[in-house]
MDAnalysis code that builds the backbone (N, CA, C; Angstrom):
import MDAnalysis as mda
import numpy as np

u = mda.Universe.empty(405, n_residues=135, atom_resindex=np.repeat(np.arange(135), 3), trajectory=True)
u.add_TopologyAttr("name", ["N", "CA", "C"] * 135)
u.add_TopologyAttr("resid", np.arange(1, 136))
u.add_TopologyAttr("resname", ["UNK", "UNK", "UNK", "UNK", "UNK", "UNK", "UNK", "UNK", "UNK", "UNK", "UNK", "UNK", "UNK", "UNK", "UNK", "UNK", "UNK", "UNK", "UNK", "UNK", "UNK", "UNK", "UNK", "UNK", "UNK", "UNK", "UNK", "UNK", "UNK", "UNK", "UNK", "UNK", "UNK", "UNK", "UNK", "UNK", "UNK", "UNK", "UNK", "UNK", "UNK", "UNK", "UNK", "UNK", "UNK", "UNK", "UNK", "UNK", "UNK", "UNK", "UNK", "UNK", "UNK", "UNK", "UNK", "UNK", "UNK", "UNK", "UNK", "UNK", "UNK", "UNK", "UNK", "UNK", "UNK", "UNK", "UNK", "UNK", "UNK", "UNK", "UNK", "UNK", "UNK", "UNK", "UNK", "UNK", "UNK", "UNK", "UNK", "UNK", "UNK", "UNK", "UNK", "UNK", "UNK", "UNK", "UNK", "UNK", "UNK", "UNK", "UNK", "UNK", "UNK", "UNK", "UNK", "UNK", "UNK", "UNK", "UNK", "UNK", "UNK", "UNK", "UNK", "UNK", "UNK", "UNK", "UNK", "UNK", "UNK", "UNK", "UNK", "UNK", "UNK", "UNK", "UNK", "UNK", "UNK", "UNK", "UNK", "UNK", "UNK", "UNK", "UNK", "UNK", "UNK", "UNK", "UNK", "UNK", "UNK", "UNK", "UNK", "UNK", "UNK", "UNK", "UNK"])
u.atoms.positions = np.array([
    [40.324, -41.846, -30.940],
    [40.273, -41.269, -32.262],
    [39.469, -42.215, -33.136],
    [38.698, -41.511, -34.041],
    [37.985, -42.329, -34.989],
    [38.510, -42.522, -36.189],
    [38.290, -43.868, -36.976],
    [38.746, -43.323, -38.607],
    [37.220, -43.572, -39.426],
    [37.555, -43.013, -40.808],
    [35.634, -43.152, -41.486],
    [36.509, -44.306, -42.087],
    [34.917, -44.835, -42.284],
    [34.547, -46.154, -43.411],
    [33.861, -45.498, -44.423],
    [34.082, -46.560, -45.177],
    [32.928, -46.253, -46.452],
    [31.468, -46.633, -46.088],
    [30.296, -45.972, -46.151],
    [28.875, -46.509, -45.633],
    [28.944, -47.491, -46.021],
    [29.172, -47.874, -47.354],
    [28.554, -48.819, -48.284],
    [29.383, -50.548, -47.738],
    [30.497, -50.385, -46.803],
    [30.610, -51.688, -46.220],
    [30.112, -52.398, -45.473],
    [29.620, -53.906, -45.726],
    [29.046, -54.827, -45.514],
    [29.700, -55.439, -44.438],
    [28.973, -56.015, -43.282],
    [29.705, -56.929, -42.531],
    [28.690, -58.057, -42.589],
    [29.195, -59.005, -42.832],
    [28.456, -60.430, -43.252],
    [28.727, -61.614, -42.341],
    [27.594, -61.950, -41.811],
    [28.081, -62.774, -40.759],
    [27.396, -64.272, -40.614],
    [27.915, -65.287, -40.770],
    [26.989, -66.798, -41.561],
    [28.235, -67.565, -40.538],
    [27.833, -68.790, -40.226],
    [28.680, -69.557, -39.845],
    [28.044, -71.382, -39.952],
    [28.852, -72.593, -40.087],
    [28.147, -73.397, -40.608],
    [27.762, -74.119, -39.263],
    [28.541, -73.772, -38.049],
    [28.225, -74.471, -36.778],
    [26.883, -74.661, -36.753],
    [26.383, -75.924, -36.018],
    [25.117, -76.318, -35.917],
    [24.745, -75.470, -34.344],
    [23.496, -75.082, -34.456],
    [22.875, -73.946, -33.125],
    [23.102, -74.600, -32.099],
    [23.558, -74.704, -31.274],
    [23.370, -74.574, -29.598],
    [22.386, -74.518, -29.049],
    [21.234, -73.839, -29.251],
    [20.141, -74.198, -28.257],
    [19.343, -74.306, -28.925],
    [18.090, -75.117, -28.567],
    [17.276, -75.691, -29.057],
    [16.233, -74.641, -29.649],
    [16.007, -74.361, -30.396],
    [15.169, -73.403, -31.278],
    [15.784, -72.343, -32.403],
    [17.352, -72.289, -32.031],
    [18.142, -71.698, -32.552],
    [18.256, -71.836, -34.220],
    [18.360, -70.639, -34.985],
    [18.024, -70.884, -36.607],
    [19.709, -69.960, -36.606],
    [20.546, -71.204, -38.015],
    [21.460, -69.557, -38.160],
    [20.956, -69.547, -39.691],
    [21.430, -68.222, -39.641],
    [21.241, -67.895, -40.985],
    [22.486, -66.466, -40.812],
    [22.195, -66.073, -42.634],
    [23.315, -64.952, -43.051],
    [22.800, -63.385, -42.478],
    [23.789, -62.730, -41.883],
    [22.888, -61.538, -41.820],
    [24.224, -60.741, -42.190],
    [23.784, -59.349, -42.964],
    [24.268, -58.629, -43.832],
    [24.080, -57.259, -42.759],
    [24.671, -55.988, -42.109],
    [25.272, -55.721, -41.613],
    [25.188, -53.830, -42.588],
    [24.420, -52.949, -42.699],
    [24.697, -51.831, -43.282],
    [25.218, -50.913, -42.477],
    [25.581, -49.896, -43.183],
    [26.420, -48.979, -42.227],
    [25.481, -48.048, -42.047],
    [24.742, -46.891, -41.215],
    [23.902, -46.089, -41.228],
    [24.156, -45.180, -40.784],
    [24.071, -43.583, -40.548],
    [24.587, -42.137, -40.355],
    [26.343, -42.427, -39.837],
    [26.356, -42.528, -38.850],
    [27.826, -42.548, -38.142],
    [28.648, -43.820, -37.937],
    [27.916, -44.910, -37.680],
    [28.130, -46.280, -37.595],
    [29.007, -46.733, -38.096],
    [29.764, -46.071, -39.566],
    [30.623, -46.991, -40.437],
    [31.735, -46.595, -39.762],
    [32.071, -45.389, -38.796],
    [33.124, -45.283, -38.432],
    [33.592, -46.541, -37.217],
    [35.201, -46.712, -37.513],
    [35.770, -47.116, -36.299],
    [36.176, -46.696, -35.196],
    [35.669, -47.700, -34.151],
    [35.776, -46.567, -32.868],
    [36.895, -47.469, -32.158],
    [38.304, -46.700, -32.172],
    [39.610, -47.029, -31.210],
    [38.771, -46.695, -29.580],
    [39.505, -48.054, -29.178],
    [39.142, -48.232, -27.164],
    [39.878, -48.691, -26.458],
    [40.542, -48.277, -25.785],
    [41.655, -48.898, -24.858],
    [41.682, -49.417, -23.947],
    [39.677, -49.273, -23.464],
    [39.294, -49.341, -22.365],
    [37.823, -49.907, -22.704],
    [37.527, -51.289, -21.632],
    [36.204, -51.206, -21.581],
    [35.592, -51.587, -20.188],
    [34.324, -51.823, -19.657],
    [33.485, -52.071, -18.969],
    [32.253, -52.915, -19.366],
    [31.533, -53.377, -18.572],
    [30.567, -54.210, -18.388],
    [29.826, -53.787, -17.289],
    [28.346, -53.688, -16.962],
    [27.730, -53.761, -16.254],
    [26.253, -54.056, -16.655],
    [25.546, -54.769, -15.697],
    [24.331, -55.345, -15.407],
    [23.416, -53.988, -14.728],
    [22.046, -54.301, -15.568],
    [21.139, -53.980, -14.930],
    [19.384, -54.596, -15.590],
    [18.496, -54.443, -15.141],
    [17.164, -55.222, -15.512],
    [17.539, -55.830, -16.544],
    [18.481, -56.764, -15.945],
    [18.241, -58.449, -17.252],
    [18.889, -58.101, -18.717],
    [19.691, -56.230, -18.712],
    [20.346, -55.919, -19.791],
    [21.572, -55.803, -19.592],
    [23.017, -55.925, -20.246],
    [24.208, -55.845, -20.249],
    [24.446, -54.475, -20.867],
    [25.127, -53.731, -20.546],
    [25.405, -52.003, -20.632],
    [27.138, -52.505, -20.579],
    [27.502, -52.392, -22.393],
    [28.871, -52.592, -22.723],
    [29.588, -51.046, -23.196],
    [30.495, -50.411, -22.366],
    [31.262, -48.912, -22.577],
    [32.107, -49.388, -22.841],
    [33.214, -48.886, -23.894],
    [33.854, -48.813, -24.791],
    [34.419, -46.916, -24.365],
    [36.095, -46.706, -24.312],
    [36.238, -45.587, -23.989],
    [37.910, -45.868, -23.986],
    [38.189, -44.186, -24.450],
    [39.753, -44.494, -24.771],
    [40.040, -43.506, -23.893],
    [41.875, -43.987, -23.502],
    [41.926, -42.919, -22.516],
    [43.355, -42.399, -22.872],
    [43.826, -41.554, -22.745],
    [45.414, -40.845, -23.433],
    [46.495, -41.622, -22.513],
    [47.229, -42.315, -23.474],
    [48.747, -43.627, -23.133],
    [49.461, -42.368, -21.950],
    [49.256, -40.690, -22.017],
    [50.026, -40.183, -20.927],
    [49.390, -40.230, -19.577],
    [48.103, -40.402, -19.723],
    [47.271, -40.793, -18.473],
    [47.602, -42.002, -18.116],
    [47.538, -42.843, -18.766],
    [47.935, -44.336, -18.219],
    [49.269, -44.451, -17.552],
    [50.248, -43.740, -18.473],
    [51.715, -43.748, -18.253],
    [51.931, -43.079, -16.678],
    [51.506, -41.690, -16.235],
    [51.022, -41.139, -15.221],
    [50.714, -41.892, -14.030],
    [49.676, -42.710, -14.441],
    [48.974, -43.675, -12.998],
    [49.738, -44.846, -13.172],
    [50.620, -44.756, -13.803],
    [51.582, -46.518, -13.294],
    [52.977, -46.343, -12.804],
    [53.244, -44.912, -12.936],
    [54.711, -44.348, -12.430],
    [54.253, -43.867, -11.329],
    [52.878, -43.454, -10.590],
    [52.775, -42.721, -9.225],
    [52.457, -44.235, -8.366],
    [51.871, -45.577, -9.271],
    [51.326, -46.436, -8.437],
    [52.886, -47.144, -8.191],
    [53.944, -46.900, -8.963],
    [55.503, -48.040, -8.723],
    [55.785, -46.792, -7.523],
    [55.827, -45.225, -7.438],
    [56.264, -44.771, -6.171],
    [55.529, -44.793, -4.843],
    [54.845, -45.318, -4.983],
    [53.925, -45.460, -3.316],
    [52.817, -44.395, -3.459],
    [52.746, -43.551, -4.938],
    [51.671, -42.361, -4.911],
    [50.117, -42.838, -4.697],
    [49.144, -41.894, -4.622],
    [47.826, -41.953, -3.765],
    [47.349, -42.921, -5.309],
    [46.686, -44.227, -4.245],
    [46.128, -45.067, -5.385],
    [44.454, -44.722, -5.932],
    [44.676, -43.877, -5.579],
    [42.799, -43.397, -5.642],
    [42.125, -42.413, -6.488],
    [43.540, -42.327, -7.766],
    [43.514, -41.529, -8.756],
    [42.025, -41.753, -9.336],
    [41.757, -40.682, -9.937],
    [40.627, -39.947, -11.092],
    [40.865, -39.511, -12.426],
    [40.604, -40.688, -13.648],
    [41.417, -40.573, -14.467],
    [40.035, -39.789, -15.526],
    [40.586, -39.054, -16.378],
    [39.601, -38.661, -17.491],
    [39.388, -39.146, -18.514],
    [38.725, -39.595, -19.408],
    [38.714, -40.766, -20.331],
    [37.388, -40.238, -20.990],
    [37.167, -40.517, -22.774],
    [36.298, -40.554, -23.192],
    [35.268, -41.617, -23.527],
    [34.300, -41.216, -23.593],
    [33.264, -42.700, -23.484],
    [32.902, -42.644, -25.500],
    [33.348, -43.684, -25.851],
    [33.248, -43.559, -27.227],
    [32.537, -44.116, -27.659],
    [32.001, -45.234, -26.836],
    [30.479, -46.069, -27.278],
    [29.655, -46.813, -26.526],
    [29.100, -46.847, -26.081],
    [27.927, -47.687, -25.163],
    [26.856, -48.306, -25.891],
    [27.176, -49.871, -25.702],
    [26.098, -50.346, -26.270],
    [25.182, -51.498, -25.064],
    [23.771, -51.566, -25.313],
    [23.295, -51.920, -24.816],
    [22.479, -53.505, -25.283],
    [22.654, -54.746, -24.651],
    [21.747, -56.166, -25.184],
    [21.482, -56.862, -24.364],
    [20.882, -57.766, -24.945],
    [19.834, -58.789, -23.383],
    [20.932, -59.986, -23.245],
    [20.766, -60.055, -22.280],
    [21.961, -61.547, -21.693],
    [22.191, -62.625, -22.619],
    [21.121, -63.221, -23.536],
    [21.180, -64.326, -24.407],
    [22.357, -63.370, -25.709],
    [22.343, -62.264, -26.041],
    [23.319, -61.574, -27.053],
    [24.502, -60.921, -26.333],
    [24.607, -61.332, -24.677],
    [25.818, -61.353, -24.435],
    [26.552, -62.489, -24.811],
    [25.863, -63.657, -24.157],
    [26.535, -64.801, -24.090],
    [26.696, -65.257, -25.669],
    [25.850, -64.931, -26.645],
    [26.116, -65.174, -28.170],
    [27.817, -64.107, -28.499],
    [27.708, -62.864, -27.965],
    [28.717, -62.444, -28.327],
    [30.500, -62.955, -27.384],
    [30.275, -63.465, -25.867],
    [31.353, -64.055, -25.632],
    [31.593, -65.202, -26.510],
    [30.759, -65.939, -27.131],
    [31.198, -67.246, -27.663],
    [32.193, -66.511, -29.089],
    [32.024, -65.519, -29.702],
    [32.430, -64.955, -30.642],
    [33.824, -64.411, -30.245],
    [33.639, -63.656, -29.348],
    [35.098, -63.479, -28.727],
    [36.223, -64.625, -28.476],
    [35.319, -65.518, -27.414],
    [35.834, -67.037, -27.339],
    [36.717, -67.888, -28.715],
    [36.079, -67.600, -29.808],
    [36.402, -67.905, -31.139],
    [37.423, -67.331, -31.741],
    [37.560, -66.016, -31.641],
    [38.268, -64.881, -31.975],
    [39.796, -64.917, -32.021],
    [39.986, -65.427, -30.138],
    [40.636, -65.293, -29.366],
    [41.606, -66.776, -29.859],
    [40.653, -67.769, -29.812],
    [41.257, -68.879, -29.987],
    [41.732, -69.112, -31.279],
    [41.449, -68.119, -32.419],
    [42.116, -68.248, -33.688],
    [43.220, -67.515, -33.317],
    [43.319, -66.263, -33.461],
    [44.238, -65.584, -32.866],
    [45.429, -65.882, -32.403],
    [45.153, -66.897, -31.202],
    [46.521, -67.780, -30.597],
    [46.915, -69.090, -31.192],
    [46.809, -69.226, -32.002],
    [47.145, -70.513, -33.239],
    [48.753, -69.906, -33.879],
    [49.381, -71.003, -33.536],
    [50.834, -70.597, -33.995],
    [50.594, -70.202, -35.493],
    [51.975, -70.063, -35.870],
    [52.265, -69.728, -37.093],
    [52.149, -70.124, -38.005],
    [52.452, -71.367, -38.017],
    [52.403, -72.852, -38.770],
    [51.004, -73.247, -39.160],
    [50.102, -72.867, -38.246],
    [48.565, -73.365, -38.692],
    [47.723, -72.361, -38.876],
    [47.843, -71.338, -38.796],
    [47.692, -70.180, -38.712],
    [46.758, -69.990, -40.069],
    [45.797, -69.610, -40.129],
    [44.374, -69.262, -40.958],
    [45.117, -68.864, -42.424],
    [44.941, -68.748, -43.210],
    [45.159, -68.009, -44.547],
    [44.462, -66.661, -44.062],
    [44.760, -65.855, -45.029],
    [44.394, -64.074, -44.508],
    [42.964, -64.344, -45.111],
    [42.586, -65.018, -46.063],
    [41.031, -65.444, -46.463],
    [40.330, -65.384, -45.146],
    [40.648, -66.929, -44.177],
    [40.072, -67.541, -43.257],
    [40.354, -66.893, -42.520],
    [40.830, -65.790, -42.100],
    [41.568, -65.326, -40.808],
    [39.862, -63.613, -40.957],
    [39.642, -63.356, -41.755],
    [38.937, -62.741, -42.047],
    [36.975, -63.272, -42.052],
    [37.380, -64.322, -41.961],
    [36.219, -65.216, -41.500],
    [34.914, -64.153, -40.850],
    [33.776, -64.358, -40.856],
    [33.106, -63.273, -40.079],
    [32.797, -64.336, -39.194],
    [31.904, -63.756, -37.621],
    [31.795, -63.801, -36.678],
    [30.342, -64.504, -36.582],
    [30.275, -65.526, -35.633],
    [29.330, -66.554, -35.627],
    [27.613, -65.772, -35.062],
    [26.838, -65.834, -35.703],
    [25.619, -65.217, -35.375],
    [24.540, -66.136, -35.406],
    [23.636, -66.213, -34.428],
    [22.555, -66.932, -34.069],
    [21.515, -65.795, -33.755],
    [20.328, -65.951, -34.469],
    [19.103, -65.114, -34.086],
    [18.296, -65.997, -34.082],
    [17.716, -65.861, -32.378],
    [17.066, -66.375, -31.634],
    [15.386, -66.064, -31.559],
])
């Protein structure tokens, strides 16, 4: 399921880390929303695959009774070779150097995320945008 955004939101993305590879410039980049884009796309599900030197990232949700379905036939001994139906809600496509820029972001994400309670970001910092390098 999707929800709308407002077009007019900005995603702003600056970080003060010094670049990583040698030629690397950061700077601020500002983020518009354009025809459909501002919407959010819910995924329950994703994939990865390689092909000519590009990363092909699917994004796809699939109904909690389908899931629920294939984990009660896989606890009875049922046929593991199910065919599940699922919608593909976004596919995006980038070159290996804007994969590995985007795991480090995840990497980041992840590791705020699991920060106890106690040290735990202010909702300011916790809102932080996401580290961008254009190469």
């Amino acid at each position: 399921m999707s929800q709308s955004m407002t077009s007019e939101r900005d995603a702003v993305s600056t970080n003060g880390a010094a670049p990583e590879a040698a030629g690397a410039v950061q700077i601020g980049l500002r983020l518009r929303a354009s025809d459909s884009s501002g919407r959010a796309i819910v995924s329950n599900i994703s994939s990865v695959h390689l092909s000519s030197g590009m990363a092909f990232i699917d994004f796809g949700f699939i109904e909690q009774s389908v899931l629920s379905e294939a984990a009660r036939a896989a606890r009875s001994g049922g046929d593991h070779k199910q065919v599940a139906d699922g919608r593909l809600e976004c596919r995006i496509a980038m070159g290996l150097g804007e994969l590995a820029q985007l795991a480090r972001q995840l990497q980041q994400v992840l590791a705020n995320a699991s920060r106890p309670a106690s040290t735990a970001p202010s909702p300011a910092e916790h809102m932080m945008p996401p580290d961008t390098s254009l190469q």
